[in-house]
Structure formats: structure tokens, C-alpha cells
C-alpha positions in Angstrom: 104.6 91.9 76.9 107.9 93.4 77.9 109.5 90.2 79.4 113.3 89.5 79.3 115.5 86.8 80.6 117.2 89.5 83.0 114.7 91.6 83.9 116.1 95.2 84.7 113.0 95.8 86.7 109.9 93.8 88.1 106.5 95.5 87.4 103.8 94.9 90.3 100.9 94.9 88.0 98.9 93.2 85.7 98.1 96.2 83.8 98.9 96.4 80.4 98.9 99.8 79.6 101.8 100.2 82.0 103.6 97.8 80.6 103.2 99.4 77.1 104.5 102.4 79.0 107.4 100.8 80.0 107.9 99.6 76.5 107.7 102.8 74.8 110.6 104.4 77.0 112.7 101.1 76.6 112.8 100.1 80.1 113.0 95.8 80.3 110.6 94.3 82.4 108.9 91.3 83.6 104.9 91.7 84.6 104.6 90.1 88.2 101.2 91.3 89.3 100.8 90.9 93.4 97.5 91.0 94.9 96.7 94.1 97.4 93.7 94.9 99.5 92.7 97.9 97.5 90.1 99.3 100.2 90.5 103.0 100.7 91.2 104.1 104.6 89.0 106.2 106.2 89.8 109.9 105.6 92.8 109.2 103.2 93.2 112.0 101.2 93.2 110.3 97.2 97.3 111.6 97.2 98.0 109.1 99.9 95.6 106.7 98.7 97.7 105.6 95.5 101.1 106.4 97.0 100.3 104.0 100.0 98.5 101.3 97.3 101.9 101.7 94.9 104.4 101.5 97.8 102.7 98.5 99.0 102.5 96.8 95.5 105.8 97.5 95.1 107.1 96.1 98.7 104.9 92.7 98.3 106.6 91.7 95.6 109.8 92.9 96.9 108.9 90.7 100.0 108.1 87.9 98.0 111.4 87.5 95.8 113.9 85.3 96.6 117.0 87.7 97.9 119.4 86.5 94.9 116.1 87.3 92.7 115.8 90.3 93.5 115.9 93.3 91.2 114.4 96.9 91.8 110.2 96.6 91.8 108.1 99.3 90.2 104.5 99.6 91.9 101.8 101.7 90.7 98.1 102.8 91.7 95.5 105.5 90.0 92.3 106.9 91.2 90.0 109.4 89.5 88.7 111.3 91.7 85.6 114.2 91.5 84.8 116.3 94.4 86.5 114.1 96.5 85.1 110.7 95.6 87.0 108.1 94.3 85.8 106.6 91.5 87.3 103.3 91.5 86.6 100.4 88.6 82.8 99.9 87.8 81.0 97.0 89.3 78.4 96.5 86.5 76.7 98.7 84.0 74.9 100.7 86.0 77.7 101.7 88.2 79.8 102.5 84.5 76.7 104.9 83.8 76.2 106.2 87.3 80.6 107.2 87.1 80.2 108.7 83.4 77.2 110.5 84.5 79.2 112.3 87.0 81.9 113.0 84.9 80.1 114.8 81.8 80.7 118.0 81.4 83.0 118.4 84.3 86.9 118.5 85.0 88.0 115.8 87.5 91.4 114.8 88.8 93.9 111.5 88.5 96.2 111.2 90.5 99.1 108.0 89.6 101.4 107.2 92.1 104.7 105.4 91.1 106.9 103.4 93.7 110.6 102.2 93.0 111.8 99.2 95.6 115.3 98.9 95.7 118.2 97.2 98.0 118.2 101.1 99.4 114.7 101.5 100.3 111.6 102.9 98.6 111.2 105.8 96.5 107.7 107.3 95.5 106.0 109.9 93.7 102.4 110.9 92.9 101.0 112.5 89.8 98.4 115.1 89.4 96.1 115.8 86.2 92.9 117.4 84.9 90.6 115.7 82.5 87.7 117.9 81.7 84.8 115.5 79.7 82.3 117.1 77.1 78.8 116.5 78.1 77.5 112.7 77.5 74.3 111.4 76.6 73.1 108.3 78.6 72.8 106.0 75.5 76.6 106.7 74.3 77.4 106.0 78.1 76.0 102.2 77.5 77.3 102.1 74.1 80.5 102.6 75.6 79.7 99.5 78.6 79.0 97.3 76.1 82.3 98.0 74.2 83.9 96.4 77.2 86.5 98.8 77.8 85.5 100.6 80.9 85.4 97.1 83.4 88.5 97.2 84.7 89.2 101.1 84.9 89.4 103.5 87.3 86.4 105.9 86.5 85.4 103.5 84.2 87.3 104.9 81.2 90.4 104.5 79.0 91.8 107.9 77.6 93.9 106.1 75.2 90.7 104.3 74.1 87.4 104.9 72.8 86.9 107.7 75.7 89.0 109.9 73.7 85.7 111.1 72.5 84.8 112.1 75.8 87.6 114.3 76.6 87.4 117.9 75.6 90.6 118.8 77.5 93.7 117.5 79.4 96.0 119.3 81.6 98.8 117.2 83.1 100.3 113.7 82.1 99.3 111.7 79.3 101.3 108.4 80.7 100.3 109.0 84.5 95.8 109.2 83.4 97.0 105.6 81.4 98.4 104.8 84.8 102.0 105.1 85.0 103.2 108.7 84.8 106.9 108.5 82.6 108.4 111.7 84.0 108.7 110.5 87.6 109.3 106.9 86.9 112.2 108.2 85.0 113.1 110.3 87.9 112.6 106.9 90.0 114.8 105.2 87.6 117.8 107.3 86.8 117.9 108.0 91.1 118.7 104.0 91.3 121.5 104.5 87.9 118.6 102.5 85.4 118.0 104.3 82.4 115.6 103.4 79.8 
């Protein structure tokens, strides 16, 4: 876990693969997960969906330091998304085959949106990429259930998991289908004078 003494940066989730991001590109961190409702509003378009969730994970906790605690707050929120529904984290088995069913043999989108709270206001960007999945089989699809990694993931898979088998192409970020895109949160981070 990427925790320090002096933090350079709060990260508003309990996720972590982000923090393993964070890790990997050297930026010191402490995890300080917030709870948001995650409940999609009617007609939001995915883009705003997961900029709107990250900007409000990172303001929460922002709100919820003490003023002399305060340090800059990274937010961040992903949703795979195919022909315009959301596929959120699945409820139960049946929903994890019902999401992977969709998915084989298709191409569908993630978008990743990062948020960077500061003393000067709120900064945000929003990832794009393509994940095109080779056609599953129903049993490998339970096997996968079973292996526990799909519960508490968006589309209920992991690309840096055992879905790796699933995916017959990528085009886009690596980091932001994990869930925090490094490109922009280095943008974020070096626009505020923190490099990792």
C-alpha cells in the first residue's frame, strides 16, 4: 500500500489497482476511500458519468480534511460501456455471465476519469479506450465467477488479471482500463508542480 507519513497526495479510493498505479510512477500516497452515491443520472452521457463520479470523490474527501490536513486529493471513476449501457460491477453470477456474454466477440469502450483537488480548484480529465474480447464460451464465463476476480469490477473483468485471456485487442490506455489512466494524472500532477 502506498502510504507515507507526509502524504504528497490523498487517493479517494479503495481500489488497489490504482494505488499500484500510483506506485509504479512513484507518486506517495495515502488510500482514503470516501463513499459516493454511484447511481448514474438520467441521460448522462458515460463521459460525464465518471468525470462527475471522480470530481465528486475527489471534493468529499477534500471537504472532509481538516484545512491544515489538507493536501491535493486524486479521485477516480471507470465505466465499461457497450452500445451505450453501462456495465457497472456484477451483482451475482448470473449478472457476471449476463455482462461477459455481451462482451464476447465485441469491442466495447472505458472510459476513466481522473480528478485532482487542490487549494486552486479542481482539475479533471476523462480517458477513452477500446477493448475488443474474443468470443467466450458460457462455462469459461463461470469459471472465471468462481475465480472471484470479476465481483467488484466494472464489466465484471480485470485486464490485468485472468481476463487477459479474453482480450484479443486493446486500443487506448493500459493504466486508465485498470482504472487510473497515468498520462493525464501526470498531466493533473505536474499542472499543480508534483511530479512522481
Amino acid at each position: 500500500m502506498g502510504s507515507s507519513s507526509n502524504p504528497l497526495i490523498y487517493l479517494a479510493s479503495a481500489s488497489p489497482r490504482r494505488s499500484a498505479l500510483l506506485d509504479q510512477i512513484g507518486v506517495a500516497h495515502r488510500v482514503q476511500p470516501v463513499d459516493v452515491d454511484e447511481t448514474a443520472q438520467s441521460g448522462e452521457l458515460p463521459g460525464e458519468y465518471v468525470r462527475r463520479l471522480a470530481v465528486l470523490k475527489a471534493e468529499t474527501l477534500w471537504q472532509q480534511l481538516a484545512a491544515a490536513q489538507r493536501q491535493p486529493v486524486l479521485g477516480a471513476d471507470t465505466a465499461v460501456v457497450l452500445d451505450d449501457e453501462l456495465l457497472g460491477k456484477p451483482r451475482d453470477e448470473q449478472d457476471c455471465v449476463r455482462m461477459l456474454g455481451l462482451l464476447s466477440g465485441r469491442t466495447h469502450r472505458v472510459f476513466t476519469a481522473v480528478a485532482l483537488r487542490a487549494s486552486d480548484g479542481c482539475q479533471s480529465r476523462v480517458n477513452i479506450s477500446e477493448v475488443t474480447f474474443r468470443e467466450l464460451a458460457d462455462d469459461e464465463i463461470r469459471r472465471y465467477w468462481r475465480s472471484g476476480e470479476p465481483a467488484d469490477k466494472a464489466g465484471a473483468y480485470a485486464v490485468q488479471g485472468r481476463a487477459a485471456l479474453f482480450i484479443e485487442r486493446i486500443a487506448g490506455s493500459y493504466s486508465g482500463i485498470m482504472g487510473l489512466p497515468l498520462f493525464e494524472t501526470g498531466e493533473l500532477l505536474a499542472a499543480i508542480g508534483a511530479h512522481a
